[in-house]
VOTI-211024 format. One record per atom (N, C-alpha, C): atom name; x, y, z. Coordinates in Angstrom, 2 decimals. Layout:
{atome CA, east X, north Y, up Z}
...
***
This chain:
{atome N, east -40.92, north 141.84, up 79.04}
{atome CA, east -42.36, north 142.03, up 79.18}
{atome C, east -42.65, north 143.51, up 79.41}
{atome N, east -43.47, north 144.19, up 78.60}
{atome CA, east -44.30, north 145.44, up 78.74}
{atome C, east -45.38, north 145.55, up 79.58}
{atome N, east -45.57, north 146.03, up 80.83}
{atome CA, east -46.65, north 145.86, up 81.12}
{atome C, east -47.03, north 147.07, up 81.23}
{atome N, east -48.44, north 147.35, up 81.23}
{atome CA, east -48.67, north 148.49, up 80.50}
{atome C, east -50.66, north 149.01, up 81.95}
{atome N, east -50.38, north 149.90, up 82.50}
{atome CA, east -51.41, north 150.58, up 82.90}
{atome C, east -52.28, north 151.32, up 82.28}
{atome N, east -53.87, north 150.83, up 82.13}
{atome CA, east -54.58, north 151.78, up 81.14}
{atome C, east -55.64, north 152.21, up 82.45}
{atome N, east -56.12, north 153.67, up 82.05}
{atome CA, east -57.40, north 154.01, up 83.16}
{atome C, east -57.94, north 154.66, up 82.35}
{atome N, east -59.34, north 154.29, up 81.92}
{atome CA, east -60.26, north 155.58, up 81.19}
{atome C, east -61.75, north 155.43, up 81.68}
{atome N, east -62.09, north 156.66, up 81.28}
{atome CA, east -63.59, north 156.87, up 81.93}
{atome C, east -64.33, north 156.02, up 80.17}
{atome N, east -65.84, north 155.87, up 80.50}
{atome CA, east -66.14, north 155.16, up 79.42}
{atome C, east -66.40, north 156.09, up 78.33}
{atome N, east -66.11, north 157.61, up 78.11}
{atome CA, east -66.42, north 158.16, up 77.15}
{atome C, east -64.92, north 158.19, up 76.20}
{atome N, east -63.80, north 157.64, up 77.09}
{atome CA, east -62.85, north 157.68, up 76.58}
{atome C, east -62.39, north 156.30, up 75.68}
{atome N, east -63.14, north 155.30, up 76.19}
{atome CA, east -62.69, north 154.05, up 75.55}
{atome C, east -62.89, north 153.86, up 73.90}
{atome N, east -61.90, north 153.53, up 73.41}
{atome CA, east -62.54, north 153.27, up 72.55}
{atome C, east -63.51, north 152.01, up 72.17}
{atome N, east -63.90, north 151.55, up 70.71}
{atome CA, east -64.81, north 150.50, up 70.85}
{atome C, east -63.80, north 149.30, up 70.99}
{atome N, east -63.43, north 149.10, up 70.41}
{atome CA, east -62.17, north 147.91, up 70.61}
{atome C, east -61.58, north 147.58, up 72.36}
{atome N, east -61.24, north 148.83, up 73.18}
{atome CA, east -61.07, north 148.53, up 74.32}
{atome C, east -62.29, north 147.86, up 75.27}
{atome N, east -63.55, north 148.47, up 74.95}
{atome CA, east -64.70, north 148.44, up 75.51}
{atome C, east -65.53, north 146.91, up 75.16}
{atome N, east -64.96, north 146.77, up 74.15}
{atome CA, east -65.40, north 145.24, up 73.37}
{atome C, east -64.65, north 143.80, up 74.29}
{atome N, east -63.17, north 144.40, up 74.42}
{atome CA, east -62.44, north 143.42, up 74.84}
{atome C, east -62.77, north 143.49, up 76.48}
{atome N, east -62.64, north 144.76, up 76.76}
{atome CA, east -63.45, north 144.30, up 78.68}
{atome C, east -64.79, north 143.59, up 78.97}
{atome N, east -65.35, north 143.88, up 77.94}
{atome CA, east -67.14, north 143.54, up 78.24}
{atome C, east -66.71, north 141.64, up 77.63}
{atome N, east -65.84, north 141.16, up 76.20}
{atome CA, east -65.59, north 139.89, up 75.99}
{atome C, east -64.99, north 139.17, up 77.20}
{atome N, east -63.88, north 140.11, up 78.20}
{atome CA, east -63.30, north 139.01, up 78.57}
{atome C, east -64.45, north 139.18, up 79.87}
{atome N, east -64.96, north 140.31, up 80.84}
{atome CA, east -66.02, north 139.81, up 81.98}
{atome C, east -67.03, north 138.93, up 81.43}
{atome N, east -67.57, north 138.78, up 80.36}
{atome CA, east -68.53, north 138.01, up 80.17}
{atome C, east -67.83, north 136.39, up 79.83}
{atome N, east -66.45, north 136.48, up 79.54}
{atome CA, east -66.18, north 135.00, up 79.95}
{atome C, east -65.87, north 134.26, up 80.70}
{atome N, east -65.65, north 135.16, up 81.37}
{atome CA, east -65.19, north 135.29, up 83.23}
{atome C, east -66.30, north 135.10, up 83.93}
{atome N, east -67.55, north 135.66, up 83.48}
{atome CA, east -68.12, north 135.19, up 85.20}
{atome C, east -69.43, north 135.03, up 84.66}
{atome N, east -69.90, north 135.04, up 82.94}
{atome CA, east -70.91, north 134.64, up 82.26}
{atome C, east -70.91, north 133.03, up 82.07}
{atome N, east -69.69, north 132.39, up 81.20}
{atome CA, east -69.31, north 131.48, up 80.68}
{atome C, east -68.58, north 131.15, up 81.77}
{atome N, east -67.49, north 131.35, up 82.63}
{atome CA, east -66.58, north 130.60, up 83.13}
{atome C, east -67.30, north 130.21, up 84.15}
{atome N, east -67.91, north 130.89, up 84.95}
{atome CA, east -68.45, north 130.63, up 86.30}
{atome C, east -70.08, north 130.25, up 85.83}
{atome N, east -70.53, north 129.63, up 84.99}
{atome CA, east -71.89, north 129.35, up 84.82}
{atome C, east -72.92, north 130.41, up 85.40}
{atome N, east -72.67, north 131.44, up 85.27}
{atome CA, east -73.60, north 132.38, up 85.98}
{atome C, east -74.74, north 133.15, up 84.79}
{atome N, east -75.92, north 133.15, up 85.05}
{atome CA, east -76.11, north 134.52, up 84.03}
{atome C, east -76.78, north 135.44, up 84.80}
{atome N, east -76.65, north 136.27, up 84.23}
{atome CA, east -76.38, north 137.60, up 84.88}
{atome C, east -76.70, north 138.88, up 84.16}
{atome N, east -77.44, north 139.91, up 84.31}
{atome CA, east -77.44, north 141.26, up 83.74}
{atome C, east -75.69, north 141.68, up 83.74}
{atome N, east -74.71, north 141.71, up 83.06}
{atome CA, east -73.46, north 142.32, up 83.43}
{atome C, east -73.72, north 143.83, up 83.06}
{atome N, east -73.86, north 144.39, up 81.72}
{atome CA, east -74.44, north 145.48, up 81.63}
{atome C, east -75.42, north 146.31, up 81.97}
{atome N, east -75.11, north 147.26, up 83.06}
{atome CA, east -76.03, north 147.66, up 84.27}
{atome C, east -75.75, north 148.77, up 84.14}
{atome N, east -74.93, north 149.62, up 83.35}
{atome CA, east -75.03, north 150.74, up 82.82}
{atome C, east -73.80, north 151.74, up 83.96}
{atome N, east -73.47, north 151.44, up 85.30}
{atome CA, east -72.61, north 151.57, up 86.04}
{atome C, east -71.34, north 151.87, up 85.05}
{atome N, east -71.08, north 150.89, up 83.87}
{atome CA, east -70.01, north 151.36, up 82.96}
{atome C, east -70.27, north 152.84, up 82.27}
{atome N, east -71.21, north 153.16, up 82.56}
{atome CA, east -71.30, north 154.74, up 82.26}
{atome C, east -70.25, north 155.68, up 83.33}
{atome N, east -70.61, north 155.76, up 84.61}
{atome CA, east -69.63, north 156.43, up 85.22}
{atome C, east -68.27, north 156.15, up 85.99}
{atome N, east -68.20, north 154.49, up 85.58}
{atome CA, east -66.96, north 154.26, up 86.32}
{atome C, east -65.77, north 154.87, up 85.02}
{atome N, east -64.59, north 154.33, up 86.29}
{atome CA, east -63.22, north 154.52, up 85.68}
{atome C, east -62.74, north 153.18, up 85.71}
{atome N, east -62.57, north 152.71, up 84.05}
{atome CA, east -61.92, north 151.32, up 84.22}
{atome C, east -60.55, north 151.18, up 84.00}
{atome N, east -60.23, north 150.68, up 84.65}
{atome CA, east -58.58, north 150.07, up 84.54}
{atome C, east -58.32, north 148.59, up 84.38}
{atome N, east -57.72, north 148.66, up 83.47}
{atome CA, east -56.80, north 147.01, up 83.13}
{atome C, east -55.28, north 147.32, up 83.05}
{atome N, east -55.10, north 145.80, up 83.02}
{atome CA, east -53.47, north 145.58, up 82.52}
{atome C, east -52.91, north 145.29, up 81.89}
{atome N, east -52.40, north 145.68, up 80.68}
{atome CA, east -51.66, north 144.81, up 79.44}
{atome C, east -50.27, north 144.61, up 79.59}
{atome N, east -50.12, north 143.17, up 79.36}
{atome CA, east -48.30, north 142.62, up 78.89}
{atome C, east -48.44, north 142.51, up 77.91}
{atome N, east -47.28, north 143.10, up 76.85}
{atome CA, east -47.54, north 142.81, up 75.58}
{atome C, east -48.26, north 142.76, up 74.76}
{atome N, east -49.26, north 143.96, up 75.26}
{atome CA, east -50.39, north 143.67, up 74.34}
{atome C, east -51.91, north 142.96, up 74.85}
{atome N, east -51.23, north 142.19, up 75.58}
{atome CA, east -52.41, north 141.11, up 76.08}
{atome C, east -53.33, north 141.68, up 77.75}
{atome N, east -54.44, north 141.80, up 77.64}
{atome CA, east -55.25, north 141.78, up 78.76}
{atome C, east -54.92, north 141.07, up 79.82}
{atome N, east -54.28, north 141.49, up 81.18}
{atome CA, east -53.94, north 140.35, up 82.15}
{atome C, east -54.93, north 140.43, up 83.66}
{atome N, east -55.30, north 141.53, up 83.72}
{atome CA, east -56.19, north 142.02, up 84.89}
{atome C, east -57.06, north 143.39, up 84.49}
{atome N, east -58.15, north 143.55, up 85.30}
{atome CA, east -59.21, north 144.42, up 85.48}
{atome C, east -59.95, north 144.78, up 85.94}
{atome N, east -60.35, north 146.15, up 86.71}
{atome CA, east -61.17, north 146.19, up 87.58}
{atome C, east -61.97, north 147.67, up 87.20}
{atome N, east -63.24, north 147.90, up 87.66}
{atome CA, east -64.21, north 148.85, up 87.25}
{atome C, east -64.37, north 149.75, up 88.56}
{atome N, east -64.29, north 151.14, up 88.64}
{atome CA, east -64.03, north 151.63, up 89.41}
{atome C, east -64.90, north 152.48, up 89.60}
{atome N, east -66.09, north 152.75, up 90.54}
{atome CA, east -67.72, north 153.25, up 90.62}
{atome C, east -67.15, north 154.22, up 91.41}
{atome N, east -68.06, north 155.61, up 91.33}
{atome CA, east -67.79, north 156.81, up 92.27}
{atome C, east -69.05, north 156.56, up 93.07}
{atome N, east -68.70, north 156.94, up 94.30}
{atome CA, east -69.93, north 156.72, up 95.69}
{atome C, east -71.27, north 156.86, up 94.80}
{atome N, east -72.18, north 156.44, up 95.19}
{atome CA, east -73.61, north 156.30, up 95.31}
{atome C, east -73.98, north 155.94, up 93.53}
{atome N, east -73.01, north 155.39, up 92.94}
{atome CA, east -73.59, north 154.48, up 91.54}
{atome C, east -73.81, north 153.05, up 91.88}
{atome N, east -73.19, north 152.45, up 92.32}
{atome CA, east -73.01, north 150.89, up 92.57}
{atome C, east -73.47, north 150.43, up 93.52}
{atome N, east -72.61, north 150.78, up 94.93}
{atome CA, east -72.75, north 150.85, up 96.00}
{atome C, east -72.82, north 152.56, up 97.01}
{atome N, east -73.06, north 152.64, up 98.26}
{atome CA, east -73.57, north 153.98, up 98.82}
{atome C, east -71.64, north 154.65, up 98.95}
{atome N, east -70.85, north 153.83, up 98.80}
{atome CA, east -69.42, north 154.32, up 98.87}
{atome C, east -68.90, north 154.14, up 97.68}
{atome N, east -67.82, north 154.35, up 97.36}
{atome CA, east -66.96, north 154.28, up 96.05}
{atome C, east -66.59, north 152.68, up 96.10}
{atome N, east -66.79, north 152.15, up 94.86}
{atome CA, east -67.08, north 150.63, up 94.97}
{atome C, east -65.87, north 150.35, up 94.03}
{atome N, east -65.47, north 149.13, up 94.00}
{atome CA, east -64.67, north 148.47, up 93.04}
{atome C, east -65.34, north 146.96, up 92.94}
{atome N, east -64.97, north 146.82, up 91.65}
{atome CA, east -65.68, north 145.75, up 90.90}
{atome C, east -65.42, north 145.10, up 89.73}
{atome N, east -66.16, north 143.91, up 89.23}
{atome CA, east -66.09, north 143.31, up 87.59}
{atome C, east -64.27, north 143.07, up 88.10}
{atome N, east -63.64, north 143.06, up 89.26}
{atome CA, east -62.01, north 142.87, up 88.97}
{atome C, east -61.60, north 141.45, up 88.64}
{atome N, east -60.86, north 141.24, up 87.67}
{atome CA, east -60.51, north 140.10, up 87.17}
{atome C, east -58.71, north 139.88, up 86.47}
{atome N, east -58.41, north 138.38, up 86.78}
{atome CA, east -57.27, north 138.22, up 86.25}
{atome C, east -57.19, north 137.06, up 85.41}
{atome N, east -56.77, north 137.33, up 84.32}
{atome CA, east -57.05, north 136.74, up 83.51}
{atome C, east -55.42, north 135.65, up 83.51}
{atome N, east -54.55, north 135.76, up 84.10}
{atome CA, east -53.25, north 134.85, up 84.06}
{atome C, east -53.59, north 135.03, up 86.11}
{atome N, east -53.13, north 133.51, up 86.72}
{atome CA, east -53.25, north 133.15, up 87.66}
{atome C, east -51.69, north 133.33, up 88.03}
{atome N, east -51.76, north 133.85, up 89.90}
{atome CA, east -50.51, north 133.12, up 90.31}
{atome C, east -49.33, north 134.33, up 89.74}
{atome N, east -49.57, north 135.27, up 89.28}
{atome CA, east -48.40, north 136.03, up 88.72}
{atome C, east -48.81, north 137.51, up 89.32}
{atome N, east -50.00, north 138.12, up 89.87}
{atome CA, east -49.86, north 139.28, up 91.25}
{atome C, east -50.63, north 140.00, up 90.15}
{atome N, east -51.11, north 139.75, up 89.04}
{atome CA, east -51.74, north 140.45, up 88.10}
{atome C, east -53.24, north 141.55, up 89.25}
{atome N, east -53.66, north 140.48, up 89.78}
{atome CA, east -54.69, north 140.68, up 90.56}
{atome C, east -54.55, north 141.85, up 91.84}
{atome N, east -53.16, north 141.48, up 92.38}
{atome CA, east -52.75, north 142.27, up 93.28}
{atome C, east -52.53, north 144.10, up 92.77}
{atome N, east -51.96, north 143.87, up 91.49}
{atome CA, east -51.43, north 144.96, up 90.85}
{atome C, east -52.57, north 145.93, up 90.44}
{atome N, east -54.00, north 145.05, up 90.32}
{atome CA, east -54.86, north 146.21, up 89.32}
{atome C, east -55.83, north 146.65, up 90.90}
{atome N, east -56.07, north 145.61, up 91.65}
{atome CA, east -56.60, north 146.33, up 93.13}
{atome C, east -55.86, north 147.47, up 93.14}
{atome N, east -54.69, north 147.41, up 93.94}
{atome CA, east -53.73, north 148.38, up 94.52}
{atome C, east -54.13, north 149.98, up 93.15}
{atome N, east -53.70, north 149.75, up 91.93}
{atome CA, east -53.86, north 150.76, up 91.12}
{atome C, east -55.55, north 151.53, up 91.46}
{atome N, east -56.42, north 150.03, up 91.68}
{atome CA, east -57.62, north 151.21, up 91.35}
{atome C, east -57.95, north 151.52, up 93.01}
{atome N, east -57.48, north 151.29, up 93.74}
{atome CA, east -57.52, north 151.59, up 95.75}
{atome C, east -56.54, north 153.11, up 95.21}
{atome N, east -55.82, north 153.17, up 95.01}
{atome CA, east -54.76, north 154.43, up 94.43}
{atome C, east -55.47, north 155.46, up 93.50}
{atome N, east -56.66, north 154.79, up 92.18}
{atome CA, east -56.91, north 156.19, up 91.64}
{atome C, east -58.55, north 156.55, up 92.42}
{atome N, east -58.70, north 155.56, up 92.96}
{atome CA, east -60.11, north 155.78, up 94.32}
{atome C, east -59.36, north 157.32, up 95.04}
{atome N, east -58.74, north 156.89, up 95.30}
{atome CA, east -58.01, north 157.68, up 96.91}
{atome C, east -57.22, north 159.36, up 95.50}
{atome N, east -56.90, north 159.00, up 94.77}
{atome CA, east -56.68, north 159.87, up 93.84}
{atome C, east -57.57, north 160.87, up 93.06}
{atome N, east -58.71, north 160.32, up 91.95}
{atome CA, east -59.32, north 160.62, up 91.73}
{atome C, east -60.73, north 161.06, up 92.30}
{atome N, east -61.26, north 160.34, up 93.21}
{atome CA, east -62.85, north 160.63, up 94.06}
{atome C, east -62.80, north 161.02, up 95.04}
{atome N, east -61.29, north 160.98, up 95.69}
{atome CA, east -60.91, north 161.34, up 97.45}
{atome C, east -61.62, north 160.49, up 98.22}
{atome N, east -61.26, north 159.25, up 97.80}
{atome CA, east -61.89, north 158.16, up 98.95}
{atome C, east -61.38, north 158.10, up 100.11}
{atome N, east -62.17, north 157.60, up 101.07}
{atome CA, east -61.66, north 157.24, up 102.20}
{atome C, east -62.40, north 156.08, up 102.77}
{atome N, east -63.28, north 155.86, up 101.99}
{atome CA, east -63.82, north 154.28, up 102.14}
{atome C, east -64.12, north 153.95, up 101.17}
{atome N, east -63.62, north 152.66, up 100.83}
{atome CA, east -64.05, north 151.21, up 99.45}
{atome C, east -64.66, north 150.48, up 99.59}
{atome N, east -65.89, north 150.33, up 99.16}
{atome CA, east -66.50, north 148.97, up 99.45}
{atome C, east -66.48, north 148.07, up 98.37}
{atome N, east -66.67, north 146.87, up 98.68}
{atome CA, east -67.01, north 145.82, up 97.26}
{atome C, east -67.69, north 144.95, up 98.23}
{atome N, east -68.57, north 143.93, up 96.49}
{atome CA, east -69.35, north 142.91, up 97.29}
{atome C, east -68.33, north 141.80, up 96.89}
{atome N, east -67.83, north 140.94, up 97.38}
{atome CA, east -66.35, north 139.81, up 96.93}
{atome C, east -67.06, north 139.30, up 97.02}
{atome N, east -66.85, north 137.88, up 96.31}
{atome CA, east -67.40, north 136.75, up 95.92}
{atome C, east -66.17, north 135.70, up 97.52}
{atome N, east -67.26, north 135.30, up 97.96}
{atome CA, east -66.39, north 134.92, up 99.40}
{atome C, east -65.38, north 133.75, up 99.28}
{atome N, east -64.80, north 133.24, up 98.20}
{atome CA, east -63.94, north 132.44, up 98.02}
{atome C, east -62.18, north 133.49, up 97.96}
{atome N, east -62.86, north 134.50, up 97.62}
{atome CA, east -61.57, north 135.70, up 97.44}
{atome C, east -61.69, north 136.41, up 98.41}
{atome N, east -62.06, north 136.17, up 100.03}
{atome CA, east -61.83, north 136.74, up 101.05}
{atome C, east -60.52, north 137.05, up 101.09}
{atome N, east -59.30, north 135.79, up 101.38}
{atome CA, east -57.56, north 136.41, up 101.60}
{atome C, east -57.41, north 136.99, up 100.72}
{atome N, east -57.84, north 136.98, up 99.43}
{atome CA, east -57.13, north 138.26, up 98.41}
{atome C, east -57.30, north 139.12, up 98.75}
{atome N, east -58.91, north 140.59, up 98.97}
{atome CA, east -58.90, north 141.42, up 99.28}
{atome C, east -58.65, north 141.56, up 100.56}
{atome N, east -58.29, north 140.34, up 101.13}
{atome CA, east -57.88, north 141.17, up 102.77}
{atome C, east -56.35, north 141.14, up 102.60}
{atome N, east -55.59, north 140.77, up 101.17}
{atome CA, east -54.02, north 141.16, up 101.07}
{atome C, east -54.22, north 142.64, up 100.66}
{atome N, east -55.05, north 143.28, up 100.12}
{atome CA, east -54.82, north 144.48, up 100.25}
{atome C, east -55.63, north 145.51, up 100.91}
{atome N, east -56.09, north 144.77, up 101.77}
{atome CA, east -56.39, north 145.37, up 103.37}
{atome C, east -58.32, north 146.23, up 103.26}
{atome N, east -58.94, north 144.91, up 102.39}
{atome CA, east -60.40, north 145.01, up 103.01}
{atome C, east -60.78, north 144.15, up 104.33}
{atome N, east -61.78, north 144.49, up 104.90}
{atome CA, east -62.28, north 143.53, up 105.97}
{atome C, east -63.18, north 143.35, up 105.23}
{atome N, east -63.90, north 141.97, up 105.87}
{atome CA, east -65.39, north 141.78, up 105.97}
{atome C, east -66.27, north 142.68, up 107.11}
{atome N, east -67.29, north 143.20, up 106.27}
{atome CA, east -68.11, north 143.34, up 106.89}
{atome C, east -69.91, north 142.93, up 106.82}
{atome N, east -69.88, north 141.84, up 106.44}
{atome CA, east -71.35, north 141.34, up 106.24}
{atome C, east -71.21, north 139.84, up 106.32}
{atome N, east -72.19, north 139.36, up 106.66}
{atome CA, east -72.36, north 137.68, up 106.48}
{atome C, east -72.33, north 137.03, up 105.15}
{atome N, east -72.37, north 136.23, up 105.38}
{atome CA, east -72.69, north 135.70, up 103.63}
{atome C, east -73.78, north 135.52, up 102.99}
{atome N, east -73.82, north 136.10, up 102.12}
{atome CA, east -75.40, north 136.20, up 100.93}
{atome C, east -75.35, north 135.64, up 99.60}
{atome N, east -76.28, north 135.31, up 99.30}
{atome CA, east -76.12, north 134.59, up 97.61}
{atome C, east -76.57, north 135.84, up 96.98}
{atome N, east -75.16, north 135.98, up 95.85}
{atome CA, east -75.70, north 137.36, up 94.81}
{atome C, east -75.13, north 136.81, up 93.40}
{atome N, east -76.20, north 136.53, up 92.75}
{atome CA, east -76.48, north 135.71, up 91.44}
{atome C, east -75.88, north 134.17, up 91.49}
{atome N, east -76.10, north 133.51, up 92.52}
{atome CA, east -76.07, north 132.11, up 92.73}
{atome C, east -74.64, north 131.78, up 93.11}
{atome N, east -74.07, north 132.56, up 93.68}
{atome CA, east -72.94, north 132.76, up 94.28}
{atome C, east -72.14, north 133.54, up 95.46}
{atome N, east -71.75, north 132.92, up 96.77}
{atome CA, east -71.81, north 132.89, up 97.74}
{atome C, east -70.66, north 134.67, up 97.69}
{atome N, east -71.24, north 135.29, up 98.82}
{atome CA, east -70.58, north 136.63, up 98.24}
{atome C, east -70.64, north 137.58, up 99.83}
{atome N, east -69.58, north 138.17, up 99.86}
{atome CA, east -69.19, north 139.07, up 101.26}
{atome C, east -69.24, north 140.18, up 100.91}
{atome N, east -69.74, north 141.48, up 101.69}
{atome CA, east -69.54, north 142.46, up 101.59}
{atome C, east -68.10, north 142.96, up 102.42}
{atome N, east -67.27, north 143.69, up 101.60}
{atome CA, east -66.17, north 143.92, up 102.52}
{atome C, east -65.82, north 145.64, up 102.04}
{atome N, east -65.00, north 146.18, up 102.91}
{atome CA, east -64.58, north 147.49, up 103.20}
{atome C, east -63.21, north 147.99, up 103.81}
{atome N, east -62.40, north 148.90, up 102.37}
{atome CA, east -61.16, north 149.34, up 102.62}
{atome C, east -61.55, north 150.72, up 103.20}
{atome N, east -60.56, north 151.15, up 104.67}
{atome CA, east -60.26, north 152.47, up 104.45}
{atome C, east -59.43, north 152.94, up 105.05}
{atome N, east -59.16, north 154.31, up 104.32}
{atome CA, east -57.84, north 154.74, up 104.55}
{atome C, east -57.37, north 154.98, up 105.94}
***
């Protein structure tokens, strides 16, 4: 197995990469999770996205916002794994907590988690910090990494 780290800003993507992130979030949390949703919010203008390919194939992904686009801190988001149960998920957090702290000089992460994936991001060491809120018909925590 190849597995393969990609990070580009969106002027770098090409259309084919940019096609297949926007196909697979919109089947992910358009179609899979019955949600609809504005997904294109234009935030893909200044993030840095990172996925993961084995072989070719899309296995994880996450969108990586510099402070005050998304949220008032450097946000991570849209993260998704597309194969369950194999750390895909674990692997593209950790990478984009790494080019946060790399690229923007973070020292705080926030995301809004969808509150069923509380133990995930608290395996790579967010807390909660908010109650629970419905954000697009789905029960959702605000939580926060920092260094």
């Amino acid at each position: 197995m190849n597995t393969i780290l990609h990070k580009k800003t969106f002027e770098e993507l090409t259309t084919d990469e940019l096609y297949e992130l926007l196909r697979v979030r919109s089947e992910t949390f358009v179609v899979g999770q019955n949600c609809v949703y504005q997904d294109l919010d234009y935030d893909d203008k200044t993030a840095i996205h990172l996925w993961l390919t084995v072989d070719d194939k899309l296995v994880a992904m996450a969108r990586l916002c510099p402070a005050g686009t998304h949220l008032p801190e450097v946000s991570i988001g849209r993260v998704i794994a597309t194969e369950r149960g194999k750390g895909y998920g674990k692997q593209i957090m950790l990478h984009a907590i790494n080019t946060a702290i790399e690229l923007l000089d973070a020292t705080c992460i926030e995301i809004q988690a969808q509150e069923y994936a509380k133990g995930f991001y608290e395996s790579v060491g967010f807390k909660q910090t908010s109650d629970t809120y419905i954000l697009e018909n789905i029960p959702h925590i605000n939580m926060t990494w920092r260094r």
